[in-house]
C-alpha positions in Angstrom: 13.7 -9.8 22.4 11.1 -12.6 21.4 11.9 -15.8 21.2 9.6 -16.3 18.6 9.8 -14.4 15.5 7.3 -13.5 12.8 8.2 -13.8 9.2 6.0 -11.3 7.1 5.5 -12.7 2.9 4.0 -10.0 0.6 4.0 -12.0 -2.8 3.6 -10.3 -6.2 3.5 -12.1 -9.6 6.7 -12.4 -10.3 8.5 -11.2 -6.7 8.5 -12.2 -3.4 9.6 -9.6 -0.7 10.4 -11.2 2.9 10.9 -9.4 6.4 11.4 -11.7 9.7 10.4 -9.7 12.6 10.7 -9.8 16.5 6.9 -9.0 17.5 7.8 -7.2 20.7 10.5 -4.6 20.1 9.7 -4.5 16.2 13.4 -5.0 15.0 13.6 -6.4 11.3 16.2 -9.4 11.6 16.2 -10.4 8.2 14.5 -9.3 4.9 15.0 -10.5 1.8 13.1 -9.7 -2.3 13.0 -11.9 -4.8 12.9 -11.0 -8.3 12.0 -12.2 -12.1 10.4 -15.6 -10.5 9.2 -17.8 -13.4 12.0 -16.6 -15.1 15.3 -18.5 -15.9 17.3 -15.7 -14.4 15.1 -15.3 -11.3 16.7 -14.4 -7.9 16.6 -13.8 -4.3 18.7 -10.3 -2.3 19.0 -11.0 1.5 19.8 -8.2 3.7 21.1 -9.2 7.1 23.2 -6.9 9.2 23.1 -4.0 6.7 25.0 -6.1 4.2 23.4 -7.9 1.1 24.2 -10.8 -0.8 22.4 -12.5 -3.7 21.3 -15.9 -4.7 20.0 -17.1 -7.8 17.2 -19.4 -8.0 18.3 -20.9 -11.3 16.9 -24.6 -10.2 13.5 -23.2 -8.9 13.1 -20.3 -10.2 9.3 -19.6 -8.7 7.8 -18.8 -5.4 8.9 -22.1 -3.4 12.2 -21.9 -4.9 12.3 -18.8 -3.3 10.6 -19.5 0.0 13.0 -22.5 0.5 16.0 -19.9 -0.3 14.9 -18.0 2.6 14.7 -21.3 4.5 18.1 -21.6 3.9 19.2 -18.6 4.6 17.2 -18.9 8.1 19.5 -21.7 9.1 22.8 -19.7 8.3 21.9 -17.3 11.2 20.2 -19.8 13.5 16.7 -18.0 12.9 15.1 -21.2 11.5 14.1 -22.5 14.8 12.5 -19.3 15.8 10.0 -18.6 13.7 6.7 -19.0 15.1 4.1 -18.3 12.1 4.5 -16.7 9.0 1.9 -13.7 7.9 0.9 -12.9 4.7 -0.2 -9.9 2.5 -3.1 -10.5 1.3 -4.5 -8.0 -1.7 -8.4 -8.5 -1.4 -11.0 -10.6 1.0 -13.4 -8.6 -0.9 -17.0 -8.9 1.5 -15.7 -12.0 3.1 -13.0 -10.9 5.3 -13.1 -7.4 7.3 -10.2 -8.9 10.2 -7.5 -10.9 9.5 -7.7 -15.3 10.1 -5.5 -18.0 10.6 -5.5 -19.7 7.0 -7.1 -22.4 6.7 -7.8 -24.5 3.1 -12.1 -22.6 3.5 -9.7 -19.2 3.5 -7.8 -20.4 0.9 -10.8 -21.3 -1.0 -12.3 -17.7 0.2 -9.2 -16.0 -1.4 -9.3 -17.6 -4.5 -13.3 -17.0 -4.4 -12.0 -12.8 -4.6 -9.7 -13.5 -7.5 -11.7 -11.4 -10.0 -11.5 -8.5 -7.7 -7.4 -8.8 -7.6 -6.5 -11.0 -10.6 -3.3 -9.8 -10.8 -2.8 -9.7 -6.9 -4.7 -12.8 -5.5 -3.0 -15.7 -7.3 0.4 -14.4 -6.1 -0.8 -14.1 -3.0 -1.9 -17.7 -3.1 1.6 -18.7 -4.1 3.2 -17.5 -1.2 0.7 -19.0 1.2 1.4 -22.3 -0.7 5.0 -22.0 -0.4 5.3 -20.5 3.1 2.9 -24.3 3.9 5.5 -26.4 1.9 8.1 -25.3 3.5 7.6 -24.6 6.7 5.8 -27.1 7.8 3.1 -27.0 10.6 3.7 -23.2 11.2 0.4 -21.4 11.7 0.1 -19.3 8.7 -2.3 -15.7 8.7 -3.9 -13.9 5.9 -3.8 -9.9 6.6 -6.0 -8.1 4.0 -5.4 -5.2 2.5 -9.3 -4.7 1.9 -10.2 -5.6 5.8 -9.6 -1.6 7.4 -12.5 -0.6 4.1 -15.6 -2.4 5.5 -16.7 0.0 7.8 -17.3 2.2 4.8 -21.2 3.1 4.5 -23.0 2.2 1.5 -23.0 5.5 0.3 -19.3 5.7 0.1 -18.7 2.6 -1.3 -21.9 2.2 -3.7 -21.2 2.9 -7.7 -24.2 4.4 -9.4 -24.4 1.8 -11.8 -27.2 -0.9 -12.1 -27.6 -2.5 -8.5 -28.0 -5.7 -9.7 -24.0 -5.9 -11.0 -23.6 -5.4 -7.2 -25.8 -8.7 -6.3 -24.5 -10.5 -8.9 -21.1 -9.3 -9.0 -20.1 -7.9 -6.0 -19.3 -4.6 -8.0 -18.8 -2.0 -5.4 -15.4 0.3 -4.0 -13.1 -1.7 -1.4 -10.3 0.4 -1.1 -6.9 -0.7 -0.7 -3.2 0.4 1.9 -5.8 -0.4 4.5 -3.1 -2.1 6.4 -0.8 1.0 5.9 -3.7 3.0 7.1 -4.1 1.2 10.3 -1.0 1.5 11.2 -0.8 5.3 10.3 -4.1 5.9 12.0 -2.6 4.7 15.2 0.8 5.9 14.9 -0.8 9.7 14.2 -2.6 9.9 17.2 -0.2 8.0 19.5 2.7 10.9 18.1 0.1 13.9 18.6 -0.7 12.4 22.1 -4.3 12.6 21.1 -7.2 10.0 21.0 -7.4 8.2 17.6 -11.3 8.0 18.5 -11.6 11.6 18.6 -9.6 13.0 15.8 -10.5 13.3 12.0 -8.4 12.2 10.0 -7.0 12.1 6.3 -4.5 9.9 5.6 -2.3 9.9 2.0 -0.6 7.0 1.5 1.3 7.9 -1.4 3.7 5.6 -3.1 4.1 3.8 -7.2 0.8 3.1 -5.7 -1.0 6.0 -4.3 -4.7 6.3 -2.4 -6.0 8.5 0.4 -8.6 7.6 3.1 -10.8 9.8 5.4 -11.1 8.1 8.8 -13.5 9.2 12.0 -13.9 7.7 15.1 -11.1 5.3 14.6 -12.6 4.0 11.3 -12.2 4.5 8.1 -15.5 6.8 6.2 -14.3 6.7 3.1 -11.0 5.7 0.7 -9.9 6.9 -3.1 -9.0 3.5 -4.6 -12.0 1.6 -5.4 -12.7 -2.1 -7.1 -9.4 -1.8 -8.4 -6.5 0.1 -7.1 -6.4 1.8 -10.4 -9.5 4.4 -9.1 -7.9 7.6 -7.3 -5.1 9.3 -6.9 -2.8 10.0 -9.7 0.3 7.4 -9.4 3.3 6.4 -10.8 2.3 4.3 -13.6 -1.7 4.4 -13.0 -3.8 6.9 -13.9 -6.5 7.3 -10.7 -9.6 8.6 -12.4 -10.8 9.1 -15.8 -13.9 9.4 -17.3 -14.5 6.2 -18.2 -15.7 6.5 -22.0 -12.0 6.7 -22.2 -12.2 3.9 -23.6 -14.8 4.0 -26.6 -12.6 6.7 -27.3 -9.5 5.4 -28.0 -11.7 2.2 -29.3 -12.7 4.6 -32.3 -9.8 6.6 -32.5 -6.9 4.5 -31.5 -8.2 1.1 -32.7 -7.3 0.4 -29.4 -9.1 -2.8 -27.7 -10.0 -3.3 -23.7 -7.2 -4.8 -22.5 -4.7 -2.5 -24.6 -6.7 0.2 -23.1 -6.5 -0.8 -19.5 -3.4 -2.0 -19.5 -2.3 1.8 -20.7 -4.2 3.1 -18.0 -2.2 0.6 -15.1 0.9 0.7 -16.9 1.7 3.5 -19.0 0.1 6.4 -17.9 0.1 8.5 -14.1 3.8 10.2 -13.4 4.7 8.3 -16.5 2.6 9.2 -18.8 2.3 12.6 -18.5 6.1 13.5 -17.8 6.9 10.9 -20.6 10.3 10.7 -18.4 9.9 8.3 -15.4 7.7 6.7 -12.6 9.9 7.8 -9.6 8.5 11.0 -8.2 12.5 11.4 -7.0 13.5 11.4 -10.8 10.5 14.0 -12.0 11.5 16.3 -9.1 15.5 16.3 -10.1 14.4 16.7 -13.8 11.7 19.7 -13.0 14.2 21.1 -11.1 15.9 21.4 -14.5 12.6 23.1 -16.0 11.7 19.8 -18.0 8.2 20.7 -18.8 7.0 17.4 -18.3 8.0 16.9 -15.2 7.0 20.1 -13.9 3.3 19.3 -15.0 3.6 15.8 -13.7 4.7 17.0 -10.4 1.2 19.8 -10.6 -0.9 17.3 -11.9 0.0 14.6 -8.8 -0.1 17.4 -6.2 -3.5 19.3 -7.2 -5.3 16.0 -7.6 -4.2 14.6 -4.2 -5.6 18.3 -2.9 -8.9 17.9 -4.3 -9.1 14.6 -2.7 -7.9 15.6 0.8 -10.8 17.8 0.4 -13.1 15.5 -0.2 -11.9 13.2 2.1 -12.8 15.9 4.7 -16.1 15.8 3.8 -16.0 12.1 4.5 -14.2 12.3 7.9 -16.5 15.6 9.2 -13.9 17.8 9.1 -10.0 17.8 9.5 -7.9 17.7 12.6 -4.7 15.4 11.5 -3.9 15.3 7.5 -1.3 12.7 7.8 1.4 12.0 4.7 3.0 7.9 4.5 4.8 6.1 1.7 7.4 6.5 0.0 6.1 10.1 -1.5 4.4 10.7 0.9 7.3 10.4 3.8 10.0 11.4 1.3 9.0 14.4 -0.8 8.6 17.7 0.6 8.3 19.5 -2.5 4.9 17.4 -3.2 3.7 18.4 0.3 4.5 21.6 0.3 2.5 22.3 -3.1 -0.4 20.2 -1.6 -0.2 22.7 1.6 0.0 25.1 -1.1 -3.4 24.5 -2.6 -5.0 23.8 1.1 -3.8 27.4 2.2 -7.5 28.6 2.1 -8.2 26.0 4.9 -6.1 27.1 7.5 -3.0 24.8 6.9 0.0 26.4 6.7 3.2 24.7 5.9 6.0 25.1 8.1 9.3 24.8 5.5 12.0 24.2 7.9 9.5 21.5 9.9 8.7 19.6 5.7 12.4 19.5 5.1 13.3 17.8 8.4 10.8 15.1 8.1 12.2 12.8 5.5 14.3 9.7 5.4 12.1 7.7 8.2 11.5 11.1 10.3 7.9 11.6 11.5 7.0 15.4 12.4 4.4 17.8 12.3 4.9 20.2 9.1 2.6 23.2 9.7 2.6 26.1 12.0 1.5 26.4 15.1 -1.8 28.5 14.2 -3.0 26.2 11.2 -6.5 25.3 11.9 -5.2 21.7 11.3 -1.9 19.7 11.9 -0.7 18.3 8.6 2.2 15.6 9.7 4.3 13.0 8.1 4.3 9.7 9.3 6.3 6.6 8.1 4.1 3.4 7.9 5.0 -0.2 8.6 2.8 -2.1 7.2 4.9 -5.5 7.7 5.1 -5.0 11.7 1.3 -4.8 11.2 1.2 -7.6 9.8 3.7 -9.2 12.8 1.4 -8.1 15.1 -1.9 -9.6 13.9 -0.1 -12.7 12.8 1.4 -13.0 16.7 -2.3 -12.5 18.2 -3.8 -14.7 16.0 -1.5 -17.7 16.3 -1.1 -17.2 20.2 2.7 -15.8 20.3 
């Protein structure tokens, strides 16, 4: 065991979720999630030992309040003194970041700089890094982008075919996003298939409330469904991955709607949501199609063939297909959405293995198609915070 630990920060607007790590063997010693910060009623869950216990941040109910809750909490188990730097989830670096950095106030001023390509994401971000500085005092403190795995996409992959001047001006272009997720899973694949990461090609799905799939070759990624936003893609649980995009005069006309009821429809409302009018959680559409709720069943179709379409596309991006690899939540959890993606790959030589899908679940990687598929499709659970650890280690020299 390290003497020096890592704690990992990945800040939303209103939640903070905390995980203190030992760099070396990769044990989580601590983790903790705020909720309903800004609010009067805001609060902090640690989990320590399996057990859990709440604390409510009634007197400072925001980000700090809750960083210096976790402070506290540190001392209780004697971990304060053994944290070494603190890492952070950063959402975007947009074009200025393509490897994580030691934060200084220039990266600070680089992440608020990619604020209109996160707005929601960004600023949250910044509150944690602010908070982690205020608190703990002198730490080094590292920025891990989500973006940063994307820019070895080629222009062609991540160019829109709209007026090249918005791009200049703008930098409107596809980033991608889970590229930290992807990293890891990228690794982790070819490490568990004892096979070179530099020589396989790879499509990854990390599939989540979030969802997104990326082709990678060589060891880098070629190409990635999310795009400016994470709202481009993959069908999710409240977003609604691609539309066409006159969507909106549509509902404009028809609707009355405006642009930011519109979006805020597609982000919120619509994906697994929307269309099984039910729920969000894939594990809730499956129990409730398992009834024969209509909804639900086309919900569960709709996610599924989508994701298939991309993983062929995604081939096209990576040069072919050795390893399709599932993470996430979904992606590690539900067999019955891999097995109708396998379903609707069939043509291509991948053919699931039932007994191998309903063994890997609950935080069990495992390769899910026979021996004679002409690739291996295999499920793989990411960790995206001892990522995180691990750059934040080499980075501040632990």
């Amino acid at each position: 065991m390290s003497n020096k630990l890592i704690l990992v920060l990945n800040c939303g607007s209103s939640s903070l979720k905390g995980a203190v790590l030992d760099n070396d063997s990769g044990d989580v010693l601590l983790s903790c999630l705020a909720e309903k910060l800004s609010l009067s009623d805001a609060y902090i869950t640690f989990k320590v030992n399996g057990e859990k216990h709440k604390v409510e941040l009634a007197d400072n109910p925001n980000h700090t309040g809750a960083v210096a809750a976790l402070m506290e909490e540190l001392k209780k188990h004697g971990l304060d003194s053994r944290i070494g730097a603190i890492g952070h989830r950063v959402v975007s670096g947009g074009e200025l970041y393509s490897d994580s950095i030691v934060i200084t106030e220039e990266v600070v001023a680089g992440i608020e700089k990619c604020i209109p390509l996160a707005p929601l994401h960004n600023p949250a971000n910044l509150l944690g890094i602010r908070a982690a500085q205020d608190i703990f005092k002198g730490l080094p403190n590292v920025a891990v982008f989500d973006t940063a795995f994307h820019h070895s996409l080629p222009q062609h992959a991540y160019t829109y075919a709209l007026p090249r001047e918005l791009y200049r001006k703008y930098g409107l272009r596809r980033y991608g996003f889970h590229g930290t997720s992807y990293r890891y899973v990228a690794d982790e694949a070819a490490r568990f298939l004892g096979k070179d990461k530099n020589q396989l090609r790879m499509v990854i799905a990390h599939l989540g409330n979030g969802a997104s799939i990326a082709a990678v070759a060589n060891g880098k990624c070629q190409d990635t469904s999310m795009g400016l936003t994470p709202l481009e893609g993959l069908v999710m649980g409240t977003r609604s991955g691609d539309v066409d995009p006159s969507v909106f005069s549509f509902l404009a006309e028809n609707a009355g709607m405006d642009i930011k009821q519109v979006t805020d429809m597609l982000n919120k409302k619509s994906g697994l949501l929307g269309i099984s009018e039910l729920s969000s959680d894939c594990r809730v559409i499956e129990e409730e199609a398992g009834k024969g709720h209509e909804g639900a069943k086309l919900a569960l179709e709709v996610f599924a063939y989508r994701l298939a379409k991309y993983v062929g596309s995604m081939a096209v991006a990576a040069g072919g297909l050795d390893v399709l690899a599932f993470t996430g939540g979904i992606g590690e959890n539900s067999n019955v959405i891999r097995s109708k993606v396998l379903g609707y790959l069939n043509f291509l030589g991948l053919k699931e293995d039932a007994k191998a899908n309903e063994d890997a679940r609950f935080g069990n990687s495992g390769v899910i198609t026979t021996a004679d598929s002409s690739a291996q499709a295999v499920v793989i659970p990411t960790n995206e915070e001892l990522m995180i650890a691990h750059d934040t280690a080499k980075l501040s020299g632990l």
